[in-house]
N, C-alpha and C positions, 0 to 999 in steps of 0.2 A: 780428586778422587774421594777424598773425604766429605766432599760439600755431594756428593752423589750418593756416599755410604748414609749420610744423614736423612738425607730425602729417605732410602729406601726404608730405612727404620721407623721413620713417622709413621704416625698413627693410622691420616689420614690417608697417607699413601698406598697403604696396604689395603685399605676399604675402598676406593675407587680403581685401584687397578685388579682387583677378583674380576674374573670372569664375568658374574651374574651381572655386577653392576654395571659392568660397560655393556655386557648385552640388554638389558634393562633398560639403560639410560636411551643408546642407540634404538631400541625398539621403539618407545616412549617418543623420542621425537619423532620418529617416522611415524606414527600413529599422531601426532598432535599437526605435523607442516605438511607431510607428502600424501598419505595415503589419500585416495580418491573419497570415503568416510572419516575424512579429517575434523578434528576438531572447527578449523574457521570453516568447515564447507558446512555443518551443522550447525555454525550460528548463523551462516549467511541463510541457511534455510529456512534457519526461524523467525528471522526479520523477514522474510517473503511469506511466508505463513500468515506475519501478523500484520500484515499490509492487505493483502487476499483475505481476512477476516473483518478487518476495518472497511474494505472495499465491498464485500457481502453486505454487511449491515447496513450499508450506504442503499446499496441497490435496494435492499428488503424494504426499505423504507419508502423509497423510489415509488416501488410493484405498490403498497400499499395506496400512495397514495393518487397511483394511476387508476388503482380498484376503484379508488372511492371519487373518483371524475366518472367512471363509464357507469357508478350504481346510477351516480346525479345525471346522468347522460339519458339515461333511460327512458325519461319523464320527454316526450317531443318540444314542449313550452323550454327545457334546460337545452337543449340538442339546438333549438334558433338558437336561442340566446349566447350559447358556447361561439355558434358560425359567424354571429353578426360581431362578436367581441376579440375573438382570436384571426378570422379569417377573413372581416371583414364582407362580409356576403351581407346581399340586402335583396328584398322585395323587387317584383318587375313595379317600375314606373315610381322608383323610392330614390331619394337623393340621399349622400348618409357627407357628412360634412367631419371631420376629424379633428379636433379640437385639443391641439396639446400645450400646453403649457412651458415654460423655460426650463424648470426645474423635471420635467417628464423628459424632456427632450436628452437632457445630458444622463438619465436615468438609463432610456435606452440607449446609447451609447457605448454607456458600461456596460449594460448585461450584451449588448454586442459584442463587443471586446471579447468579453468572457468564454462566449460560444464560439 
């Protein structure tokens, strides 16, 4: 009984067992682990945030530089040249011969891979 009459006398014990504090404390984690606007559900948001803005920036860059194929597209002499280099297209009565190299070959490869 004594070692219980001690406890209740400390200092510390009479600041943690008031009321405010255990409703405080008990609030405080529910507001930090459980509530649906939890703290981790706001940082998990912000890491998708800044994923979603890295991934914009990527695209913006993308769009630009898709712009700037269809300005050079525009000109008919760039429009063969684009079909004959990417697509492969050629002239009626045209032989078109493809010419790749060791170090090309395992180039596309990777960028296969990749895609």
């Amino acid at each position: 009984m004594n070692f219980i009459k001690k406890i209740r006398q400390n200092r510390w014990f009479s600041f943690f067992s008031n009321i405010y504090v255990i409703v405080l404390t008990v609030f405080a984690v529910w507001m930090i682990f459980f509530d649906t606007n939890s703290l981790l559900t706001h940082m998990e948001l912000e890491k998708e945030i800044d994923k979603l803005q890295k991934q914009k920036e990527y695209l913006q860059k993308e769009i630009e530089q898709d712009k700037e194929v269809i300005r050079n597209l525009k000109d008919d002499g760039n429009i063969e040249k684009f079909a004959r280099e990417e697509y492969y297209f050629k002239k009626e009565n045209e032989e078109i011969y493809i010419i790749e190299r060791q170090d090309s070959i395992t180039w596309n490869k990777k960028k296969a891979k990749k895609e």
